[in-house]
mmCIF file of the N, C-alpha and C atoms, coordinates in Angstrom:
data_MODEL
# 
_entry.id   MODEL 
# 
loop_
_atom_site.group_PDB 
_atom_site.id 
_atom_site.type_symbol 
_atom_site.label_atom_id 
_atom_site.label_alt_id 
_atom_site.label_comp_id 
_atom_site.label_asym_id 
_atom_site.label_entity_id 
_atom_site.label_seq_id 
_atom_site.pdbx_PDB_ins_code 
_atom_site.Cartn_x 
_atom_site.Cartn_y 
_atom_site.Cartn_z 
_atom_site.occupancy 
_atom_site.B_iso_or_equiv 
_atom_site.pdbx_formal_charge 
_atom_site.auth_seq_id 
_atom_site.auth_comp_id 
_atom_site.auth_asym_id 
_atom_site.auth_atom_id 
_atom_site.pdbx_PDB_model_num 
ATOM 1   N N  . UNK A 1 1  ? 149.671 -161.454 -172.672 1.00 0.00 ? 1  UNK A N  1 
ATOM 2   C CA . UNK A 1 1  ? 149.237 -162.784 -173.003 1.00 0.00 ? 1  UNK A CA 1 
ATOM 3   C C  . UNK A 1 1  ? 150.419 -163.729 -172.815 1.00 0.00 ? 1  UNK A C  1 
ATOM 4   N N  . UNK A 1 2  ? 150.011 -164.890 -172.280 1.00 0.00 ? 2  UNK A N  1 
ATOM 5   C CA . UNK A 1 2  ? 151.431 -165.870 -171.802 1.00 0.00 ? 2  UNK A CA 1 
ATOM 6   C C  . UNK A 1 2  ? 150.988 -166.861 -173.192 1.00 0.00 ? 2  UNK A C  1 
ATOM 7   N N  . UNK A 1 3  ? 152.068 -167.138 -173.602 1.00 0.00 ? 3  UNK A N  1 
ATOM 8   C CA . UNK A 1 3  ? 151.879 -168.840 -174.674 1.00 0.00 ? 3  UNK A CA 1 
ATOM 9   C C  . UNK A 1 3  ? 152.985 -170.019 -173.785 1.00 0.00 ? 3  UNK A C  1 
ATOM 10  N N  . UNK A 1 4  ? 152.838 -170.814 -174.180 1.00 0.00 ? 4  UNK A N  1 
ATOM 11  C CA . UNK A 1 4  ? 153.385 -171.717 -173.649 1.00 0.00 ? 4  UNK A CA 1 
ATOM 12  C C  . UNK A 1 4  ? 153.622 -172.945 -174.298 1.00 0.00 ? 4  UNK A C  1 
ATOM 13  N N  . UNK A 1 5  ? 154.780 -173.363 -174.607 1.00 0.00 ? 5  UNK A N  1 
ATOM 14  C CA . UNK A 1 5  ? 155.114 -174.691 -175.996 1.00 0.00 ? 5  UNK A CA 1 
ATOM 15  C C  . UNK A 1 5  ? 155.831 -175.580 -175.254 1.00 0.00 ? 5  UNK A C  1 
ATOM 16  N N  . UNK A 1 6  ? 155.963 -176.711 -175.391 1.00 0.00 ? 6  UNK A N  1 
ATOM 17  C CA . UNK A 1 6  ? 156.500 -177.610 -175.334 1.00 0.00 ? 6  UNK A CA 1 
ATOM 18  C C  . UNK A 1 6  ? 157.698 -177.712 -176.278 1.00 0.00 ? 6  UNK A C  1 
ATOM 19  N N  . UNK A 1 7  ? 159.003 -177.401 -176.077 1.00 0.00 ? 7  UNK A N  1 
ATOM 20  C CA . UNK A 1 7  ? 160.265 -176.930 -176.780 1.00 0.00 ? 7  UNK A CA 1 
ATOM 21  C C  . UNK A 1 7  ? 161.437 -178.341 -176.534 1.00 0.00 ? 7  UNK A C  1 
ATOM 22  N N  . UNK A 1 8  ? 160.966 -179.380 -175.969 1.00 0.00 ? 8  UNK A N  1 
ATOM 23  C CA . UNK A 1 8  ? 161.840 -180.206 -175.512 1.00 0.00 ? 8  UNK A CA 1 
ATOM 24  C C  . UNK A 1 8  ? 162.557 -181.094 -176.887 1.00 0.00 ? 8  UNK A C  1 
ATOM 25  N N  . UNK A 1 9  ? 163.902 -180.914 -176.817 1.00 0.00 ? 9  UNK A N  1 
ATOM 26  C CA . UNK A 1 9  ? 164.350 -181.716 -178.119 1.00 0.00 ? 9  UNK A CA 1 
ATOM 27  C C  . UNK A 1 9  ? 165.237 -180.263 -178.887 1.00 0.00 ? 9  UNK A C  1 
ATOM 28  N N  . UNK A 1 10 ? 164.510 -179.026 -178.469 1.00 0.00 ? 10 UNK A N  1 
ATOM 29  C CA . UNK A 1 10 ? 164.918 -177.888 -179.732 1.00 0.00 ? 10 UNK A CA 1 
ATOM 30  C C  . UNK A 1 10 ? 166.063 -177.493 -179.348 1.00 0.00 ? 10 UNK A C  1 
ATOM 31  N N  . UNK A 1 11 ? 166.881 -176.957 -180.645 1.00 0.00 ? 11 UNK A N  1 
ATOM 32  C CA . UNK A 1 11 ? 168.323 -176.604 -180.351 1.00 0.00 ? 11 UNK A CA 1 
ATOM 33  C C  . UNK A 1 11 ? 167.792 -175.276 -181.202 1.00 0.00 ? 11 UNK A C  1 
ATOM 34  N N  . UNK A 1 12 ? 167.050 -174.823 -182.094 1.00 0.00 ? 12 UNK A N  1 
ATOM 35  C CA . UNK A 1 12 ? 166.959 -173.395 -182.609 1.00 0.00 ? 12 UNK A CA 1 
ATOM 36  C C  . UNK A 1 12 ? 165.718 -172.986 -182.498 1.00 0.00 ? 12 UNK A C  1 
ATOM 37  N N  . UNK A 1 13 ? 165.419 -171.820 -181.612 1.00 0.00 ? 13 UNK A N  1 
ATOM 38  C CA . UNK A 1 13 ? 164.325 -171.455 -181.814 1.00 0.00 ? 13 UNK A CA 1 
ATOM 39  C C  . UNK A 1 13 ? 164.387 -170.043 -182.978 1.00 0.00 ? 13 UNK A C  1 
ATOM 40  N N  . UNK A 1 14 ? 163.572 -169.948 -184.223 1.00 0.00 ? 14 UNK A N  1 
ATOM 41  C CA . UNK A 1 14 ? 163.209 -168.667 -184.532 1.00 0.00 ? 14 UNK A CA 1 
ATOM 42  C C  . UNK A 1 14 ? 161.994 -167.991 -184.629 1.00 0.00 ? 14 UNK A C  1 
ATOM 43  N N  . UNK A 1 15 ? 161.715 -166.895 -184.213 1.00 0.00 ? 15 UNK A N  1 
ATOM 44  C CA . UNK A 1 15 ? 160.770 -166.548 -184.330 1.00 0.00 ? 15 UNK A CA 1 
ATOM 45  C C  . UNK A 1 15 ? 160.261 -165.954 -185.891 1.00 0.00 ? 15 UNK A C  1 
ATOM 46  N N  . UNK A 1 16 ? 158.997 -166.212 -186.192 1.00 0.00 ? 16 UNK A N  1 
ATOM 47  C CA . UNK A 1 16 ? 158.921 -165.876 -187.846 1.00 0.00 ? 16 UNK A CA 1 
ATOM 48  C C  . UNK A 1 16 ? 157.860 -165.364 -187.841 1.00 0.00 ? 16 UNK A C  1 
ATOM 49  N N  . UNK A 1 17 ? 157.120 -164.687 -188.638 1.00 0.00 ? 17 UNK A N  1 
ATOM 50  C CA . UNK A 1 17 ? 156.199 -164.216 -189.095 1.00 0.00 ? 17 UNK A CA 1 
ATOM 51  C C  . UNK A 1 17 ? 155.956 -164.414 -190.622 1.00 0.00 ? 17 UNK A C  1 
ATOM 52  N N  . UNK A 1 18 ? 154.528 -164.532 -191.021 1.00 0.00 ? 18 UNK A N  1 
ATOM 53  C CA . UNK A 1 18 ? 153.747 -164.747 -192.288 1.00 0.00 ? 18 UNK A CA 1 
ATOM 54  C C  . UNK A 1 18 ? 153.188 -163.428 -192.734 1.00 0.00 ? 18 UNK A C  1 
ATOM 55  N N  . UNK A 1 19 ? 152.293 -163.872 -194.168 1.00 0.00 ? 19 UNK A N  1 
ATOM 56  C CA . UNK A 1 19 ? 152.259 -162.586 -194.518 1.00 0.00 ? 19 UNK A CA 1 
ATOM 57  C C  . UNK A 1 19 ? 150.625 -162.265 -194.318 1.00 0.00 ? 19 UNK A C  1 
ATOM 58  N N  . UNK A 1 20 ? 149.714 -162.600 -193.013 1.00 0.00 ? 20 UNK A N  1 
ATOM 59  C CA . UNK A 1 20 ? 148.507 -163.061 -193.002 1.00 0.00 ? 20 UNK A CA 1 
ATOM 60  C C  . UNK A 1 20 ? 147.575 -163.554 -193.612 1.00 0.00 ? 20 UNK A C  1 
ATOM 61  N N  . UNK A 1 21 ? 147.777 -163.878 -194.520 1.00 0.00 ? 21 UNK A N  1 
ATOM 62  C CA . UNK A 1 21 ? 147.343 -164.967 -195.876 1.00 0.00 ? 21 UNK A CA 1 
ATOM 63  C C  . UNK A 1 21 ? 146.907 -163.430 -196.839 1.00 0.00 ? 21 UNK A C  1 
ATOM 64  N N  . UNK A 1 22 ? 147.075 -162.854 -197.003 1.00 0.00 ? 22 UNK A N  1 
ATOM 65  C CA . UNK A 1 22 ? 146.989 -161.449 -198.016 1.00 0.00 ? 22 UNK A CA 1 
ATOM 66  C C  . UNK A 1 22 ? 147.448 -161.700 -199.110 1.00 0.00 ? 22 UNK A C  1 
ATOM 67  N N  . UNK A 1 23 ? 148.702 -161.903 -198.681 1.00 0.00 ? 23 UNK A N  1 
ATOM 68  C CA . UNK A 1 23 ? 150.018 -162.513 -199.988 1.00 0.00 ? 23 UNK A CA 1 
ATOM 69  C C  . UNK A 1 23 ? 150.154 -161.103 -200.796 1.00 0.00 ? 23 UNK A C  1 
ATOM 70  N N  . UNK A 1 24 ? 150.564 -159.887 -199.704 1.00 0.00 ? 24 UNK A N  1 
ATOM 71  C CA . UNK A 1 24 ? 150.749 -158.736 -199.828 1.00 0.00 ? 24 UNK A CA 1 
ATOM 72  C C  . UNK A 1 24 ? 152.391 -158.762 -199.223 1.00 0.00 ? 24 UNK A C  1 
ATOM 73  N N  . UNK A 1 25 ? 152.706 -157.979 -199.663 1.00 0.00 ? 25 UNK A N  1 
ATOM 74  C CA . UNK A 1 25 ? 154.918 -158.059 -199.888 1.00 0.00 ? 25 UNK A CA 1 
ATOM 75  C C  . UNK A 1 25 ? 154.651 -156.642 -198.921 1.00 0.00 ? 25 UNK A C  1 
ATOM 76  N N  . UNK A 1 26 ? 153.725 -155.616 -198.159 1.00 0.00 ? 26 UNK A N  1 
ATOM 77  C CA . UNK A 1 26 ? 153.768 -154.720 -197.798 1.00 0.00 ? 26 UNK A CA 1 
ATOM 78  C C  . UNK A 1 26 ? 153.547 -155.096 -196.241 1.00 0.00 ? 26 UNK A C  1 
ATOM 79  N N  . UNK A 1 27 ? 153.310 -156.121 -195.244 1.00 0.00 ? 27 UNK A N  1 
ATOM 80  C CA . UNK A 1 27 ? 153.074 -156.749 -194.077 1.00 0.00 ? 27 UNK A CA 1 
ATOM 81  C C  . UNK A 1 27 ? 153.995 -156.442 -193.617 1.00 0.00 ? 27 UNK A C  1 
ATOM 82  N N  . UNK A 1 28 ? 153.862 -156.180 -191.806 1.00 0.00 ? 28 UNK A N  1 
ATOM 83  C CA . UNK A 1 28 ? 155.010 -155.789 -190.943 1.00 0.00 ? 28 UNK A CA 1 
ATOM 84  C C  . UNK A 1 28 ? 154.335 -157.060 -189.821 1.00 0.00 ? 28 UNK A C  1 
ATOM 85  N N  . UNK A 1 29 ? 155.828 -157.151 -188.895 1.00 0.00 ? 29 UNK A N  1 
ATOM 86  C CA . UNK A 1 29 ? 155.544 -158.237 -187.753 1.00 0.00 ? 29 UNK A CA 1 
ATOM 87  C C  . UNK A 1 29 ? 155.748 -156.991 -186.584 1.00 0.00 ? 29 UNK A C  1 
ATOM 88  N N  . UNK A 1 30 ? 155.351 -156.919 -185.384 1.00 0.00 ? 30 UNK A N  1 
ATOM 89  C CA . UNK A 1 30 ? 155.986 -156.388 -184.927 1.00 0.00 ? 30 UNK A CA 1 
ATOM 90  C C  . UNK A 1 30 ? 155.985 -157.539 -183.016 1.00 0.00 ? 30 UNK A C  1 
ATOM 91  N N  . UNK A 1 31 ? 156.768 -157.594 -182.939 1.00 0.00 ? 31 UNK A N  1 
ATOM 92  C CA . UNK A 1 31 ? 157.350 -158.277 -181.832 1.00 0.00 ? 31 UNK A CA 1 
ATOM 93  C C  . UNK A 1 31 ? 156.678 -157.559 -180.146 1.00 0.00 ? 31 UNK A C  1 
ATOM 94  N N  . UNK A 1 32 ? 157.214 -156.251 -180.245 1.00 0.00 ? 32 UNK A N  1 
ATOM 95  C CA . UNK A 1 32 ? 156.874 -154.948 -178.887 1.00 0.00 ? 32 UNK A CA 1 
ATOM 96  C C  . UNK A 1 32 ? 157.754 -156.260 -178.126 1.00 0.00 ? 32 UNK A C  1 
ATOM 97  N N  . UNK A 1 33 ? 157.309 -156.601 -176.757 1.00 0.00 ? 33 UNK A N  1 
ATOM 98  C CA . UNK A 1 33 ? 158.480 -156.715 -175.755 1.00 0.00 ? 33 UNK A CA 1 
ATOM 99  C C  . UNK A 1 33 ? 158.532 -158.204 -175.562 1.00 0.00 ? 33 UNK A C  1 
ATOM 100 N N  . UNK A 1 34 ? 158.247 -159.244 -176.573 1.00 0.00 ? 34 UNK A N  1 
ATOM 101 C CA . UNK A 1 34 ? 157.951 -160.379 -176.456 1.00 0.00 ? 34 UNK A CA 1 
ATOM 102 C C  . UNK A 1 34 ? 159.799 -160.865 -175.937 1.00 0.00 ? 34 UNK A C  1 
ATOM 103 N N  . UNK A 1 35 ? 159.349 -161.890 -174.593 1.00 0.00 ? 35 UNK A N  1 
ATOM 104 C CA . UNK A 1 35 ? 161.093 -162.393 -173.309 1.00 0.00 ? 35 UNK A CA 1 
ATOM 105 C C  . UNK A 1 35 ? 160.288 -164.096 -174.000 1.00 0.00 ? 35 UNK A C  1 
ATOM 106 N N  . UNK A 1 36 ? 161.308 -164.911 -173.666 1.00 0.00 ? 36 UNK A N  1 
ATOM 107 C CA . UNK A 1 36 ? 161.526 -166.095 -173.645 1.00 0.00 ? 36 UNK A CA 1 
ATOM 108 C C  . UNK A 1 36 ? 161.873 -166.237 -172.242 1.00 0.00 ? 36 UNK A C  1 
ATOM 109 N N  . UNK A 1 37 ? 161.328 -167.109 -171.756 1.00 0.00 ? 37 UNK A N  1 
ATOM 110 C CA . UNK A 1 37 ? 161.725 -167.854 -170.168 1.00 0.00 ? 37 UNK A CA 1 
ATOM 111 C C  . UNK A 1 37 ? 162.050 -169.526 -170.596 1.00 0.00 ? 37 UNK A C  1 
ATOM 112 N N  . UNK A 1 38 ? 162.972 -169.539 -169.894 1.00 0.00 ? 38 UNK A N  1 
ATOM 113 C CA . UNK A 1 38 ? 163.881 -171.584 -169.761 1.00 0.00 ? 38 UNK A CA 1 
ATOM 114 C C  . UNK A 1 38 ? 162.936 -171.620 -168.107 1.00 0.00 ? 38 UNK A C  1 
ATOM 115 N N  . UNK A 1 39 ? 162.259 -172.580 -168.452 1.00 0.00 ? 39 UNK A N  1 
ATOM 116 C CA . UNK A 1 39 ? 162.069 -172.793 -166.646 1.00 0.00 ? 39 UNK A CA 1 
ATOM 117 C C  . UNK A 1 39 ? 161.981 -174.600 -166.551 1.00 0.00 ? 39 UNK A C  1 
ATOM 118 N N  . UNK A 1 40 ? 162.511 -174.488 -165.194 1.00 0.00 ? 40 UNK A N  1 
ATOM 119 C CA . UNK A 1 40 ? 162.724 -175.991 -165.118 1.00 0.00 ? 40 UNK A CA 1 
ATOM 120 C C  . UNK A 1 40 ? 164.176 -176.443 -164.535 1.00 0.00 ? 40 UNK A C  1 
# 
């Protein structure tokens, strides 16, 4: 799956994760092979 943001202006990107509205302290994120591309 491609996403695609409009990042213009940003000096930090982080990536974050929530707790899927559960509001369970036991939630995992898991990333697998997610790249960032600069194009332009």
């Amino acid at each position: 799956m491609d996403l695609t943001a409009d990042t213009t202006g940003v000096h930090i990107l982080t990536p974050a994760a929530g707790d899927g509205g559960d509001r369970t302290s036991f939630g995992h994120a898991d990333r697998g092979t997610a790249q960032l591309t600069c194009a332009g």
